[in-house]
C-alpha positions as MATLAB code, in Angstrom:
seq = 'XXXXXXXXXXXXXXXXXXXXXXXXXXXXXXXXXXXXXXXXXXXXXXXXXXXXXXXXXXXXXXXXXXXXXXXXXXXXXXXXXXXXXXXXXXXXXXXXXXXXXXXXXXXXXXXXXXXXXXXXXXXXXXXXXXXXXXXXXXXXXXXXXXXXXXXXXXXXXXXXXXXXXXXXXXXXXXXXXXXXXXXXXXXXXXXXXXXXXXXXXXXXXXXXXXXXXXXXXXXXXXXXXXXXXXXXXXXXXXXXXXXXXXXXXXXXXXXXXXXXXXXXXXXXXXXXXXXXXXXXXXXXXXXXXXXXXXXXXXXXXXXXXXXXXXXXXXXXXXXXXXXXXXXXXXXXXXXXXXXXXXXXXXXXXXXXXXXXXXXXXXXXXXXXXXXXXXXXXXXXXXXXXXXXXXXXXXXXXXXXXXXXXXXXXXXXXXXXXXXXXXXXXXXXXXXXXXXXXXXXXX';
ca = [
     -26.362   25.947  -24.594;
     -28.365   25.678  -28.006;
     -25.779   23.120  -29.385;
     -26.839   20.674  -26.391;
     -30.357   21.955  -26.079;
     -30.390   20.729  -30.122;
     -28.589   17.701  -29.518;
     -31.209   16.648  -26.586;
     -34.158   17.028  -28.219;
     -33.033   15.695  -31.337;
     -33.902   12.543  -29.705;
     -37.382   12.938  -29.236;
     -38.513    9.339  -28.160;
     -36.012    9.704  -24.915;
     -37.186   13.481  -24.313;
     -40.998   11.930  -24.272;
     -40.307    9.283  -21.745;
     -38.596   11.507  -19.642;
     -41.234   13.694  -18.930;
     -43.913   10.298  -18.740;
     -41.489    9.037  -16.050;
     -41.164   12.249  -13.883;
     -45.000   12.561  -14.282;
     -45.158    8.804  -12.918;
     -42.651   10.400  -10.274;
     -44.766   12.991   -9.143;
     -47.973   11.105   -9.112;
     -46.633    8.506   -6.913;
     -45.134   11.020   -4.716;
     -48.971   12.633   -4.107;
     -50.366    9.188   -3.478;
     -47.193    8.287   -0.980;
     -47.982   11.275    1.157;
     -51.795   10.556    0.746;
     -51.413    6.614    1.888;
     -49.205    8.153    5.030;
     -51.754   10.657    6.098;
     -55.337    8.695    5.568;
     -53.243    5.765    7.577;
     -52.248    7.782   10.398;
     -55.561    9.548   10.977;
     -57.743    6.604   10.470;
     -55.313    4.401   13.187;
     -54.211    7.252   15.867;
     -57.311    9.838   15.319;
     -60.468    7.444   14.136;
     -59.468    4.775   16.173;
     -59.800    2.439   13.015;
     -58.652   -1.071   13.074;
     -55.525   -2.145   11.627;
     -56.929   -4.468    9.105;
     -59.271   -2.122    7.080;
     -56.080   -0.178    6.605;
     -54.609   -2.826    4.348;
     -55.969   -1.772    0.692;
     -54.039    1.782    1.953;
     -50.409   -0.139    2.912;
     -50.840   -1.835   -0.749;
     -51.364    1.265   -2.716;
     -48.373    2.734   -0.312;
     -46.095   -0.016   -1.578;
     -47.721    0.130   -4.919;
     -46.494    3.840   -5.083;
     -42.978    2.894   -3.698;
     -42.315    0.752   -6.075;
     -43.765    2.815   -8.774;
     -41.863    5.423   -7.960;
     -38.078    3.189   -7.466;
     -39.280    1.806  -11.047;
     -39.585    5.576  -12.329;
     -36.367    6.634  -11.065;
     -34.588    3.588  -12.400;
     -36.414    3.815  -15.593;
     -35.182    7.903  -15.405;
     -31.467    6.466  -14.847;
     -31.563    4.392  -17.667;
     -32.875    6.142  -20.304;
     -30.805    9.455  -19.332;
     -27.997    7.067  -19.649;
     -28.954    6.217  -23.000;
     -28.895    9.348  -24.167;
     -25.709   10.759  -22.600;
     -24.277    7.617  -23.962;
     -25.915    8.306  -27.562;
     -24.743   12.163  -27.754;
     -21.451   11.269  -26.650;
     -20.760    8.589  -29.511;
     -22.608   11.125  -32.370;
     -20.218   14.089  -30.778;
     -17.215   11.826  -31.666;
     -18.399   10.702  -34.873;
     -18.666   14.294  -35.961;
     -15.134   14.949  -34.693;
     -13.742   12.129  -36.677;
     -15.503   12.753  -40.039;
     -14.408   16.640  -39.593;
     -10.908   15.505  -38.667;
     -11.425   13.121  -41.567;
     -12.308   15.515  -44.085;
      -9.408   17.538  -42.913;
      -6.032   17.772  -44.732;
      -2.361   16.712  -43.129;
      -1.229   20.432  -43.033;
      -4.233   21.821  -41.213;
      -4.057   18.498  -38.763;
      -0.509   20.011  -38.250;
      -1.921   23.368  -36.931;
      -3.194   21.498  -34.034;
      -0.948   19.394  -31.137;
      -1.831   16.183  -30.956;
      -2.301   15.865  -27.173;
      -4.947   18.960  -27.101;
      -7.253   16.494  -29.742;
      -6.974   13.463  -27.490;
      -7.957   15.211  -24.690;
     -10.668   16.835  -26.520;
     -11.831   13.579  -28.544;
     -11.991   12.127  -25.119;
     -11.853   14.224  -22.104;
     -13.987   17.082  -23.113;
     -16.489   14.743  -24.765;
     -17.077   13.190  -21.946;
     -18.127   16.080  -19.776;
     -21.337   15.898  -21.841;
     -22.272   12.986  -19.534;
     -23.381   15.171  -16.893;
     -25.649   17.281  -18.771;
     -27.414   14.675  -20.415;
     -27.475   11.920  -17.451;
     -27.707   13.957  -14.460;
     -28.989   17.698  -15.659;
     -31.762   17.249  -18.237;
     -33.871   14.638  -16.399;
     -33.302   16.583  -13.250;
     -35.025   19.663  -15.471;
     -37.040   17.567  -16.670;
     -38.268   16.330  -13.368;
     -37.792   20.192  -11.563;
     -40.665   21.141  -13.754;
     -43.078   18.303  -13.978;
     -43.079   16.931  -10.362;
     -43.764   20.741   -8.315;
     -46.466   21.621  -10.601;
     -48.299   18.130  -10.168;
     -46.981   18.162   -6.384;
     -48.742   22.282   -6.051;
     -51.847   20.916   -7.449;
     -52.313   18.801   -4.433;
     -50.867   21.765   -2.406;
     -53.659   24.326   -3.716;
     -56.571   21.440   -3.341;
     -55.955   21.470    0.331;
     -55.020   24.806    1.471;
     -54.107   27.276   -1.266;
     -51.753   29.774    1.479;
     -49.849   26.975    1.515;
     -49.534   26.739   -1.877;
     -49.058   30.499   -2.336;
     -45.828   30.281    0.107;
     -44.325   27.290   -1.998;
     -45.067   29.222   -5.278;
     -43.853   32.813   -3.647;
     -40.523   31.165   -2.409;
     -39.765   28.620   -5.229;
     -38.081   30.998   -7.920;
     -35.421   32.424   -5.237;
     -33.521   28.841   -6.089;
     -33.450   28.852   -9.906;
     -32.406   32.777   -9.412;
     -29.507   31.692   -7.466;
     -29.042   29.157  -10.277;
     -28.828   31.464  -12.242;
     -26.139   33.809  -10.904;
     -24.036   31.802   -9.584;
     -23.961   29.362  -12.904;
     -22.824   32.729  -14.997;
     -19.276   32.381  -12.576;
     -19.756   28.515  -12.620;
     -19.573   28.526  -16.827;
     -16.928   30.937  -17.036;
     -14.160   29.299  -14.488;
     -15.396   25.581  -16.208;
     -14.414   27.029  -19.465;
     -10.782   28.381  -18.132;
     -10.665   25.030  -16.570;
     -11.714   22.737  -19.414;
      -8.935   25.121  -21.548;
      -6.177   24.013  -18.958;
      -6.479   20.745  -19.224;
      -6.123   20.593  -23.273;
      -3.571   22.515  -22.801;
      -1.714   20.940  -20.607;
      -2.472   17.662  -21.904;
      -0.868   18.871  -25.053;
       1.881   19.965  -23.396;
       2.748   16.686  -21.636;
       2.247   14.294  -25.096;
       4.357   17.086  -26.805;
       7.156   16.359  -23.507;
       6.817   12.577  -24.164;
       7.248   12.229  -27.515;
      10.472   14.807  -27.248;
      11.888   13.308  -24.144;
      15.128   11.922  -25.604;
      15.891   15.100  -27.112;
      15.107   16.865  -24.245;
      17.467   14.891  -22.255;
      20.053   15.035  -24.964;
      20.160   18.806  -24.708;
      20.205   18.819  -20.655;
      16.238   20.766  -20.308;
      15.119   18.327  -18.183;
      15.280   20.183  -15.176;
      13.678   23.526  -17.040;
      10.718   21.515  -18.874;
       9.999   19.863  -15.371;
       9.707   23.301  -14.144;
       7.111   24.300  -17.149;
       5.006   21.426  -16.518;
       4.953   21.593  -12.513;
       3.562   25.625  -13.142;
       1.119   23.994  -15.972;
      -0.242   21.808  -13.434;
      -0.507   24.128  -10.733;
      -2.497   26.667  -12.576;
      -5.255   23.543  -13.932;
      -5.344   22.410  -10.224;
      -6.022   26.230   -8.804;
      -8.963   26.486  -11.730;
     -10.263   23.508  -10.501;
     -10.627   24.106   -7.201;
     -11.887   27.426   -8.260;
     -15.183   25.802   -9.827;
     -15.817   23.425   -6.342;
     -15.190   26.462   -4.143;
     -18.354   27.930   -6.225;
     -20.191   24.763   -6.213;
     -20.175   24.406   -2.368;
     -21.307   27.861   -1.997;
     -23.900   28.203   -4.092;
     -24.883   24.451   -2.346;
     -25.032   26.159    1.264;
     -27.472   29.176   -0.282;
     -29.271   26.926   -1.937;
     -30.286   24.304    1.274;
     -30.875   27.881    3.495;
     -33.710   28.830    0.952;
     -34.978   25.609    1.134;
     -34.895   25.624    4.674;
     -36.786   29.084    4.603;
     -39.314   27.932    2.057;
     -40.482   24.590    4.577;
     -40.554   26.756    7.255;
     -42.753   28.977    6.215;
     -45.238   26.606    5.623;
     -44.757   24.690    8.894;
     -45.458   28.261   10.101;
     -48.702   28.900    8.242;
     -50.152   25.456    8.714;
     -49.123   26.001   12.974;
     -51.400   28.745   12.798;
     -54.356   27.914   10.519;
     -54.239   24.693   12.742;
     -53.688   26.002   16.387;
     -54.731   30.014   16.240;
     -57.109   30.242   13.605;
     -58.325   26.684   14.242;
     -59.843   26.534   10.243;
     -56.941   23.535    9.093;
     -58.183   20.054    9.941;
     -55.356   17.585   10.603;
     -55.149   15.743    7.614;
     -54.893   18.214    5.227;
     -51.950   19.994    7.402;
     -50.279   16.335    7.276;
     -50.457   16.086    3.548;
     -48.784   19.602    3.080;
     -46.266   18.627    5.338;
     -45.355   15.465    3.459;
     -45.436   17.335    0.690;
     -43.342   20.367    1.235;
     -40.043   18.886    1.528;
     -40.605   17.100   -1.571;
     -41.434   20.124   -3.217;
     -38.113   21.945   -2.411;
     -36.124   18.698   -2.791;
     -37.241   18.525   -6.429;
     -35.770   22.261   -6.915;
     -32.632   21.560   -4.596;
     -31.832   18.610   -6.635;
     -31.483   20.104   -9.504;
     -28.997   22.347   -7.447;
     -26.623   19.560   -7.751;
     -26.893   18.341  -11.434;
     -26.775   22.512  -12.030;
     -23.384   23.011  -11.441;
     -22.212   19.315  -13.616;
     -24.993   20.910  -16.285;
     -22.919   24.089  -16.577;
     -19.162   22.660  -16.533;
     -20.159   20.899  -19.874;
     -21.205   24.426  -21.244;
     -17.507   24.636  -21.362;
     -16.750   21.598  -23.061;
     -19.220   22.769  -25.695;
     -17.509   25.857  -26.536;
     -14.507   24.057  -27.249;
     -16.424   21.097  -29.346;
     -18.636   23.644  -30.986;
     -15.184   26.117  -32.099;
     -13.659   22.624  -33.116;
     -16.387   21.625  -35.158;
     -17.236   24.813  -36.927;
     -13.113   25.147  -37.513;
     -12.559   26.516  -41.339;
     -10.518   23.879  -42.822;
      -9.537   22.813  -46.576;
     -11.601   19.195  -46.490;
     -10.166   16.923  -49.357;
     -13.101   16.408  -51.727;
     -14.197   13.130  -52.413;
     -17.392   11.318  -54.087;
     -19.509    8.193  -54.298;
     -18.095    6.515  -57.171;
     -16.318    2.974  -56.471;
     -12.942    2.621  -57.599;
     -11.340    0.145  -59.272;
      -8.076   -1.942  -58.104;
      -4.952   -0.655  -58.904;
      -5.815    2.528  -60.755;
      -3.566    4.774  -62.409;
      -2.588    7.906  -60.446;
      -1.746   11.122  -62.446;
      -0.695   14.949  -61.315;
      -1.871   17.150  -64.314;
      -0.231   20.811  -62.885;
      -0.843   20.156  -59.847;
       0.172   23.140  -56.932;
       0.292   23.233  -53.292;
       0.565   26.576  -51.385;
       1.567   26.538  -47.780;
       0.192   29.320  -45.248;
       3.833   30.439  -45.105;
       3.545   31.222  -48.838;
       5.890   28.786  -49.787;
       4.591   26.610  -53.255;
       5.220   23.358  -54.784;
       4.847   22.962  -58.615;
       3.109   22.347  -60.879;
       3.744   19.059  -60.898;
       2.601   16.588  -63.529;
       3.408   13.246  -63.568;
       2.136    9.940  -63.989;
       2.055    6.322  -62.244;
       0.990    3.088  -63.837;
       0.069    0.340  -61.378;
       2.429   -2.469  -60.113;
       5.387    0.454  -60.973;
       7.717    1.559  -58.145;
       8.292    4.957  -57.932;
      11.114    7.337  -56.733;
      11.055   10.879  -56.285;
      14.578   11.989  -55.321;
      15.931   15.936  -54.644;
      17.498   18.153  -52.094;
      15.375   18.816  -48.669;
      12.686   21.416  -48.837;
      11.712   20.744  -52.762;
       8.548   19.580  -52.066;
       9.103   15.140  -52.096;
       7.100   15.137  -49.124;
       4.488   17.554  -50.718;
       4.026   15.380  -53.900;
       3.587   12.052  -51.533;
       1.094   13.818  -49.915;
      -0.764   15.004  -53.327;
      -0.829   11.604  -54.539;
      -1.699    9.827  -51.081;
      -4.737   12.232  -51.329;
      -3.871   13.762  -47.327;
      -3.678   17.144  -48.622;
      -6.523   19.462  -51.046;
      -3.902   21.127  -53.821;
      -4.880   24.425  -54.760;
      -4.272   24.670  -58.098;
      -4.585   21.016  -60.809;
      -5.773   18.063  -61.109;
      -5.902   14.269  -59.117;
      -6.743   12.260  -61.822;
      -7.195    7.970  -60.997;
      -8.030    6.063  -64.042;
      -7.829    9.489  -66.184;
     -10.987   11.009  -64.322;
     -10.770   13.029  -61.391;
     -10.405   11.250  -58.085;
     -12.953   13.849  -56.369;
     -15.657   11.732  -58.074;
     -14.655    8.685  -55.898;
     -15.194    7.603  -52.700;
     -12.816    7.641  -49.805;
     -13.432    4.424  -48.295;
     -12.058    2.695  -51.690;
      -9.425    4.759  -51.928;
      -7.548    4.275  -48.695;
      -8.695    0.814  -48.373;
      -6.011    0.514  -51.467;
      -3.549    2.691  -49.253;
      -0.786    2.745  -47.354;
       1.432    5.826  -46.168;
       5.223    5.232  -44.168;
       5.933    8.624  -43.063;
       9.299    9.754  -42.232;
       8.335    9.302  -38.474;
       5.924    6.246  -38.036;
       4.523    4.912  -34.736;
       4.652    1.580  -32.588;
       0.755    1.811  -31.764;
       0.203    0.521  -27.900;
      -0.832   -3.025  -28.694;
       0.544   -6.711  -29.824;
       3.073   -7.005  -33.222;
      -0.202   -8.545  -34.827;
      -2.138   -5.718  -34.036;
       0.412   -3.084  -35.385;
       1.105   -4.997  -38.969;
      -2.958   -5.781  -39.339;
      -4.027   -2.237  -38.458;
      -7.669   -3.569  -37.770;
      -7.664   -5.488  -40.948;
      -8.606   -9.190  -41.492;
      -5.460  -11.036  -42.528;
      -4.323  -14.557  -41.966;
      -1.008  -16.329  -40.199;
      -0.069  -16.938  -43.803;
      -0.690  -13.320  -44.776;
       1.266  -11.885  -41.478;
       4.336  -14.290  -41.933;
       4.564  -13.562  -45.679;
       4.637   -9.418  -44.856;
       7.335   -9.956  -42.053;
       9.250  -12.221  -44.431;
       9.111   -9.348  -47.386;
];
């Protein structure tokens, strides 16, 4: 909850204008319910003409439309800002994932980072679009709308205040359930995202060995367990939705039952006032049911950031880099250089060194450590023991950008990305026909 309450109000100018348009909200709500009342007494009760009520239908339909501007404005600008955590949430991911080396990438399927680069980040929408305006709005608009309350008739406004909490209590324990089973759910579906990319990429091999049949099996139970979460977190949602509309039920009632007899028993209400808290009322507990329904979307991207948050604060061995440019073409040397694996297994020292425009071969039996030494020098792993050095001065001291922008790495396995044959040779690089033709030709 701190990670997104930080992330929200890091953006202060969009937190402001939130609470400006919910006050605009609220204050066109009060003047709504005032233009309906003064309208109705003056025509059916005064016996006023139609025509002196027409300053009264303009400032109705000036409050309308104030308040359809507020609630578009609300849209918008929540939108901005789900849109705006969403892309810095990624960015983070992919300078961590950046900074991280090949073997601790390797610790990690590939299928549970899609889904979390894309699935998981986007159950932030919901908090930021749909749950902090609503909070926003649950706080400003039934304080400004039990001002008005208490000005007329403060039992009234005792009952409202009395009665509101029971709806942010049952917020509260229901959401404890609601974060846990979104958290179990959100965990499925990495999971078994992983474990279908994982069943794609080994298909022919699975085939080849006849575990079709079994691995259908695995991913059928996989599936069955993330739909049974799932419909674990709406069978919550729709109950705590039914206790939630009977307390708001309650709550209106009560007042319709005060007003009755302040108006008809006790005789001491006067008709207009009785209107207006009518009017009133329902808005009142519509603002706290409301944010009923952006509670439960609010508290299923709690569980997305547990898993961003673990991700993010993930000990890793970063490859250092600096600010320095670097030149074209630099010399690469290994001065001792060692790599340890977690398994304990360790490759070198190494030293060795490559002049530019000089092909290189490293040749020896499987499992000494050619792949290791590719990876040293392409700068994907952090060695633990030596020195990088480009140009004779340690490449730590230059920046990243140059360095791969000079790079190229062919593993042992590459990829046809999902895309045209220009799109695979450029790699989102600006090269000409010319260029193209001349690298399919070599």
């Amino acid at each position: 909850m701190q990670f997104l309450q930080r992330l929200a109000f890091s953006y202060k100018s969009k937190s402001i204008l939130l609470i400006i348009l919910s006050a605009l909200t609220g204050a066109s709500m009060v003047v709504q319910a005032y233009c309906i009342v003064t309208i109705v007494d003056y025509v059916f009760l005064k016996q006023t003409g139609i025509i002196d009520t027409f300053p009264l239908f303009a400032l109705l339909l000036s409050a309308i439309a104030l308040r359809l501007l507020a609630h578009f404005g609300t849209y918008k600008t929540s939108g901005a800002l789900a849109a705006k955590v969403k892309k810095d949430v990624r960015e983070k991911l992919l300078e961590k994932w950046g900074d991280t080396s090949l073997e601790d990438h390797l610790q990690q399927k590939t299928g549970e980072r899609i889904a979390l680069f894309v699935d998981t980040v986007e159950q932030l929408e919901s908090y930021y679009r749909e749950y902090i305006p609503q909070l926003i709005k649950t706080i400003v608009v039934p304080i400004m709308i039990l001002a008005a309350v208490f000005y007329h008739h403060s039992n009234s406004g005792w009952i409202m205040l009395i009665t509101a909490p029971f709806i942010p209590i049952t917020y509260m324990i229901i959401g404890m359930q609601t974060k846990k089973k979104s958290e179990e759910q959100l965990e499925a579906l990495n999971r078994f995202s992983g474990k279908f990319l994982d069943l794609l990429q080994g298909l022919q091999t699975i085939r080849l060995f006849g575990q079709s049949r079994q691995q259908e099996k695995v991913l059928s139970s996989s599936n069955e367990k993330f739909m049974q979460r799932t419909l674990e977190v709406l069978k919550i949602a729709f109950t705590s939705t039914l206790f939630i509309e009977l307390i708001s039920t309650l709550g209106i009632g009560l007042v319709a039952l005060e007003i009755g007899f302040q108006m008809i028993v006790f005789k001491t209400l006067a008709f207009a006032p009785a209107f207006i808290i009518l009017t009133l009322a329902p808005e009142y507990y519509n603002s706290l049911k409301e944010l009923g329904n952006a509670f439960h979307s609010g508290r299923g991207s709690l569980g997305a950031t547990e898993i961003i948050e673990e991700q993010l604060n993930e000990k890793t061995t970063p490859v250092k880099w600096g600010n320095m440019s670097l030149p074209d073409q630099p010399e690469i040397t290994l001065k001792q250089a060692v790599y340890r694996y977690e398994n304990g297994t360790t490759i070198g020292p190494i030293s060795c060194t490559i002049p530019p425009g000089k092909t290189i071969a490293f040749i020896g039996r499987t499992g000494q450590g050619k792949s290791t030494i590719l990876n040293m020098l392409s700068s994907l792993i952090e060695i633990d023991q030596g020195t990088i050095l480009l140009n004779n001065k340690p490449r730590s001291i230059y920046k990243k950008s140059d360095w791969f922008a000079q790079t190229s790495y062919i593993s042992q396995n590459p990829y046809i990305f999902s895309g045209t044959l220009r799109e695979n040779i450029c790699m989102g690089l600006p090269f000409t026909d010319n260029d193209i033709l001349e690298a399919l030709k070599d």
